[in-house]
N, C-alpha and C positions, 0 to 999 in steps of 0.2 A: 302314387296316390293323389287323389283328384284336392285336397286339401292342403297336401304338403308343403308349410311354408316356412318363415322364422319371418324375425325383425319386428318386433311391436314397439319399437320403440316411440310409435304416436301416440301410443296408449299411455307415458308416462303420466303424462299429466290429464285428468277428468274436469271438465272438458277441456277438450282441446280445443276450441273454439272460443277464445277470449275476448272481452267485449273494450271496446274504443272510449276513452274521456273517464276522466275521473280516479286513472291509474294511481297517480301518484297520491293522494287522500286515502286512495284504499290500503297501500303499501305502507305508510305512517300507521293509519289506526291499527292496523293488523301486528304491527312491529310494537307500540304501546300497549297493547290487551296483551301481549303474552309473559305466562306466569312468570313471575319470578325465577331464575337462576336455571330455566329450563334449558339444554341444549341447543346449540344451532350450528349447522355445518356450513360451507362455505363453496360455490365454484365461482372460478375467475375464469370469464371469456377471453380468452386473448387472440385477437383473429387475425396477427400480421402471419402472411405465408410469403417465404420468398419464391415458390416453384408451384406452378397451376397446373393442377392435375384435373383433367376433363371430368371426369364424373364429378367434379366437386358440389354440394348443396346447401356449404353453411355461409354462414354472413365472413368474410373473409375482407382482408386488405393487401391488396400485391402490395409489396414491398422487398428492395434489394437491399436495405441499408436498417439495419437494429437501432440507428440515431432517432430514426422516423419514426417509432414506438414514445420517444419521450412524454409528447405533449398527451398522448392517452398514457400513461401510465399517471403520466400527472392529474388525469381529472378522473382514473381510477381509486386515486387515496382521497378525492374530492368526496366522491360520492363512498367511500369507505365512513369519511368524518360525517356526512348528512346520515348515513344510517346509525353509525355507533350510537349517536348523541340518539337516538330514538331506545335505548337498550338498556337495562337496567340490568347488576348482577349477574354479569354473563359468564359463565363458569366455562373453561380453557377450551379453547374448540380444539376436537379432537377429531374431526372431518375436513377435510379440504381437496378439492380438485380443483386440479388446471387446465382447462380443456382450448378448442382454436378450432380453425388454424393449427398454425404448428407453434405452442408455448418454448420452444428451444429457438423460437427463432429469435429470441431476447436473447443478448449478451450473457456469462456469467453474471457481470456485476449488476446488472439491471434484475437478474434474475434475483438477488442475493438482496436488493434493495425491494424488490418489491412485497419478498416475504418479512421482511425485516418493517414496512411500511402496514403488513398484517396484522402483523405479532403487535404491535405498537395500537395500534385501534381495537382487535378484537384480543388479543391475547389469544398464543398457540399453544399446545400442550406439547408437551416433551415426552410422557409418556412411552411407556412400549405400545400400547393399546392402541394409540393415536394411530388415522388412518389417512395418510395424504400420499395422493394418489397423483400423477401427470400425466396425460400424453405424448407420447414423442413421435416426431416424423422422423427415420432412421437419417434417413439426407439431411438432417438439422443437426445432429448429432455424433458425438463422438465419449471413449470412456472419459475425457474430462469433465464434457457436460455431466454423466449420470454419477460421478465422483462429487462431483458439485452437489448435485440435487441429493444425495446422500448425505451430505454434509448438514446440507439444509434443513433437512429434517424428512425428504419423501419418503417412503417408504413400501411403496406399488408404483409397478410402471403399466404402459399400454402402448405398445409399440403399433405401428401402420403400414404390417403388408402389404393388405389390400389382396396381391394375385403373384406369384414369383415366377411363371410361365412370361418370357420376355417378350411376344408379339404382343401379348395384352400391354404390358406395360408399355410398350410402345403407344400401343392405340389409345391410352388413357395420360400418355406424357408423364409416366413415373417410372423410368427405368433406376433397380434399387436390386444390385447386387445381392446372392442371398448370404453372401459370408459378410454385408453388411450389418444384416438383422443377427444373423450368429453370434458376431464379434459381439455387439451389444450383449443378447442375451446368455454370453458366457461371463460379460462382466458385470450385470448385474446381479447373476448369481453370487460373482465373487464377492461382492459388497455386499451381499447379505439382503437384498429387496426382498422381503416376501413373501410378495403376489407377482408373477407377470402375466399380461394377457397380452394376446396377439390378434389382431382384427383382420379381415379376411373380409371381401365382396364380392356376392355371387349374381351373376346376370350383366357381368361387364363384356363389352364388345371385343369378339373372337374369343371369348373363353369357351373351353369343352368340356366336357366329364373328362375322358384323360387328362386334360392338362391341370383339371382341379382336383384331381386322385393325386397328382404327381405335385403339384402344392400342399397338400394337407399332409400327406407322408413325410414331404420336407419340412411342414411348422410342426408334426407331432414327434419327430426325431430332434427336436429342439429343446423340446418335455416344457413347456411352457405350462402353467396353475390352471391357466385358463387361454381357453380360442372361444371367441365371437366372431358368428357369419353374420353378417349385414347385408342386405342389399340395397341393390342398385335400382333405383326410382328415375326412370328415365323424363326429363321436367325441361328438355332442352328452351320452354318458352319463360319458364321462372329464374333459372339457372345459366347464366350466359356462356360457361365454361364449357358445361355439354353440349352445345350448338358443335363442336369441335368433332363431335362424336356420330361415326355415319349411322344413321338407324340399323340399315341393312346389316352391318357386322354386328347387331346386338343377339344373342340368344334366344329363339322362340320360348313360348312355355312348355314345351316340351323338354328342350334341352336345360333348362333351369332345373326342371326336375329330376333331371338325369343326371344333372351337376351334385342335386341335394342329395341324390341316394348313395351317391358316388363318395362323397362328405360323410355320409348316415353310416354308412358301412364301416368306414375306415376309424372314426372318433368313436364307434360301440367296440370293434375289435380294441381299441388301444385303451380301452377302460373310460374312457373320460362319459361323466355324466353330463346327461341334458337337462340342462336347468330349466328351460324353456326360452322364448324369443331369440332362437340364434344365440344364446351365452353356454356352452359348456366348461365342465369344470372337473379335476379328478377327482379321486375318489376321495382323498385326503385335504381337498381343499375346503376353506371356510364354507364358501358358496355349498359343496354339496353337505358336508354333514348339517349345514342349517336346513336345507332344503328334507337330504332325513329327520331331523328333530323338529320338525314344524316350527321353524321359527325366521324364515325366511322373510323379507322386507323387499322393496324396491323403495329408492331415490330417484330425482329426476337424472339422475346419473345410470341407472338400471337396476339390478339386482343388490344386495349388501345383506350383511350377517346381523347388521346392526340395528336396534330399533329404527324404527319408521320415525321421523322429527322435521321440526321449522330448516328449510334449506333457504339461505340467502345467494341469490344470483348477481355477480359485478359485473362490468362491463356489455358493450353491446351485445341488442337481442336477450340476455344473459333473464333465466326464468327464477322467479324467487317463486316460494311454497309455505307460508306462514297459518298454521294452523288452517281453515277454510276459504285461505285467501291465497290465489296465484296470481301472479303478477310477469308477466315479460315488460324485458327494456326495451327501447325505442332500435329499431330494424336497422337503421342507417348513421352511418358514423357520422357525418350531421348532425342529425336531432339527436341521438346521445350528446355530444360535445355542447350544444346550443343548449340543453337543460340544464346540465353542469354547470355551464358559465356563467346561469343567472338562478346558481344555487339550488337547482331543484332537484327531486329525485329522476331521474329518467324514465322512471315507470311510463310505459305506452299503452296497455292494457292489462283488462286485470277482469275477474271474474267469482264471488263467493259463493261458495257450494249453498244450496239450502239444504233442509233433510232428505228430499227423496234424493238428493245429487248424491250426498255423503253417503245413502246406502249402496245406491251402483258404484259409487267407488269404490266401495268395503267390499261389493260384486267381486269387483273388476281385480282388486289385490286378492282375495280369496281364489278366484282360478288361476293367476298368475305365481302366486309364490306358494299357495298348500294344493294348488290343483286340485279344488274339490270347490263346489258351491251349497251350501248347505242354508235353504231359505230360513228355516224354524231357527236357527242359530243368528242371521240377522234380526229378526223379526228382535227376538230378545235385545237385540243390542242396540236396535235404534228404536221400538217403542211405535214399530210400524211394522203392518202385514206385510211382509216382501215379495210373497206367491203373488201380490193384487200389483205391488211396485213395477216388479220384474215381469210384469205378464206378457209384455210386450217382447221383451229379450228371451222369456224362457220360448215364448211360442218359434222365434228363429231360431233356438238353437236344439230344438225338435228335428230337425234334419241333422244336424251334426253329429246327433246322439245314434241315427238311424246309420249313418253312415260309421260310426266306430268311434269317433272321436271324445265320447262320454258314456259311462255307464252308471249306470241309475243303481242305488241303494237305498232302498224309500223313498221320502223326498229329496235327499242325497242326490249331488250330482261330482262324480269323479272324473277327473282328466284320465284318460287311456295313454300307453306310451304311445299310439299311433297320435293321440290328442294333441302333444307335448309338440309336436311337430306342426300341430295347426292351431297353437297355440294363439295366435293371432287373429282366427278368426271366429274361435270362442270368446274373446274379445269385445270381436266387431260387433258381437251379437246385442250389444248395449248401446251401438251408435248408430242408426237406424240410417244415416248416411255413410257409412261406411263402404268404401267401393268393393273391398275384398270379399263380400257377402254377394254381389252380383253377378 
């Protein structure tokens, strides 16, 4: 299918396009105006990796030695103390992730200190309900570490396959036994995690349809909550690691699609539902019966069961989300650590929705999490025509409708399963720069 994609995760944040100067002012006022005792979750960038894996695209720190983490964890609880003091009445966060790089590349005791240096500024919840969530790179890890973060209080993991077919991981520099991933996901079951999701990338250099039929059948005989496909955004001029990576062995778009149907076929035969953007989930998992009960949410982390709320971003690059105000940290472990050390907040940019933003947002989360766009239903909610808002997006996504990916019920617009699949670029249909619409 000429639309078949996954992976919105650009779409998290509306817009995507954040604006330069004045970050850190926006990031204060936005943190003071909110109500009272409201909730707020928490992700912590941590981006030291000890091993470079070629497709990589996030802000990253090579590092062989966990000592080398000190002085950023140190100006981590710096800028932990600049926000707290901006918070009033903060009732026990009951959200937290740890995203990177690889977060295991911390020591236990660093690890144990860090959460401990959390709980002490914003206060953790103990809760069963509480959702704190990690990623692990399987090569960083072992059952002591996830006995640790057990201890700690995690309570969902997210393991980094990536591809278990071993010429890929050669070509990608992550070779990662598959009774690696195994051992793990036997012993987080034994400890009680859960959620686990397992992350998978499709469009990496020399991957096939067989050889991603024969990885999926090995992650879904694993019986993981959840599998996430991502893909590979090939940026060798932004991303210096890909340069590593010959173009010629990458996948045509043909073969990508033969990869996804390959994928398609296999995760519908073993039950697991499509939540949409590359996240599936079984039947019995939060994600899908929320997605049944219409009550489905995304974070800038992606999908959740759980109300939609203020999300506070640490560390570099790291994106906060405060009521109409998003903010990203400074790109470079430089200018984060240079803000920090003369006290400031790191905020780099930042951007606040007006009203017609905040109803394409409300769009954009309406075909994303209920898969339905229902204009007379915004109109009510923001106090604005939306048919006149959206004129621009509905008239792109008049082709998509033609082509299968929506079906009309009055003014009603419903995601099709063939949709669920092009989810991404029903989407696009709101960002008029969007390249997957060309």
């Amino acid at each position: 299918m000429q639309f078949h994609d996954h992976d919105g995760s650009h779409y998290l944040t509306y817009p995507a396009r954040l604006d330069a100067g004045g970050a850190p002012a926006a990031l204060s006022q936005a943190l003071t105006e909110r109500p009272t005792g409201a909730p707020l979750a928490l992700h912590v960038h941590l981006p030291f990796c000890r091993q470079g894996c070629r497709f990589c695209a996030s802000q990253r720190v090579p590092s062989r030695d966990s000592r080398q983490a000190e002085p950023y964890l140190t100006r981590l609880d710096r800028e932990m103390v600049l926000i707290s003091r901006l918070l009033d009445d903060l009732p026990a966060v009951q959200r937290l992730h740890w995203g990177g790089g690889a977060p295991a590349f911390l020591s236990l005791d660093q690890m144990g200190d860090l959460f401990d240096r959390l709980d002490a500024r914003f206060g953790l919840s103990g809760a069963r309900e509480r959702d704190f969530s990690i990623e692990i790179d399987p090569r960083e890890a072992d059952v002591f570490t996830l006995r640790h973060l057990q201890a700690l209080g995690f309570n969902r993991l997210s393991l980094g396959v990536q591809e278990l077919d071993l010429r890929v991981q050669k070509a990608i520099n992550r070779i990662q036994p598959r009774v690696l991933t195994e051992s793990l996901v036997d012993e987080a079951e034994r400890l009680g995690f859960h959620s686990l999701n397992l992350d998978l990338i499709v469009g990496l250099p020399l991957q096939t349809p067989e050889g991603f039929g024969e990885t999926i059948d090995q992650v879904i005989a694993m019986t993981p909550a959840r599998i996430t496909l991502r893909r590979y955004a090939h940026l060798p001029e932004r991303y210096r690691p890909q340069r590593e990576i010959q173009t010629e062995d990458l996948p045509d778009a043909a073969a990508r699609l033969a990869i996804l149907d390959e994928a398609r076929d296999r995760l519908d035969d073993a039950g697991y539902v499509h939540i949409g953007l590359g996240q599936f989930a079984r039947e019995d998992d939060c994600l899908a019966l929320a997605l049944e009960e219409g009550r489905l949410a995304r974070d800038l982390q992606g999908y959740t069961h759980y109300p939609p709320g203020d999300q506070i971003g640490l560390g570099i690059a790291a994106i906060s989300r405060i009521g109409d105000t998003c903010t990203r940290n400074a790109m470079s472990l430089t200018d984060y650590e240079a803000a920090l050390d003369a006290s400031r907040l790191p905020a780099a940019a930042s951007h606040r929705l007006d009203p017609v933003e905040r109803l394409r947002r409300d769009a954009i989360e309406a075909l994303a999490c209920r898969h339905e766009l229902d204009p007379a239903a915004l109109s009510k909610t923001h106090g604005l025509d939306a048919t006149m808002v959206l004129a621009d997006a509905l008239k792109r996504l008049a082709p998509l409708c033609q082509a299968g990916l929506l079906a009309r019920h009055g003014e009603c617009l419903r995601v099709t399963p063939d949709g669920v699949w092009g989810l991404s670029h029903l989407l696009a249909a709101f960002d008029p720069e969007a390249s997957c619409l060309s």
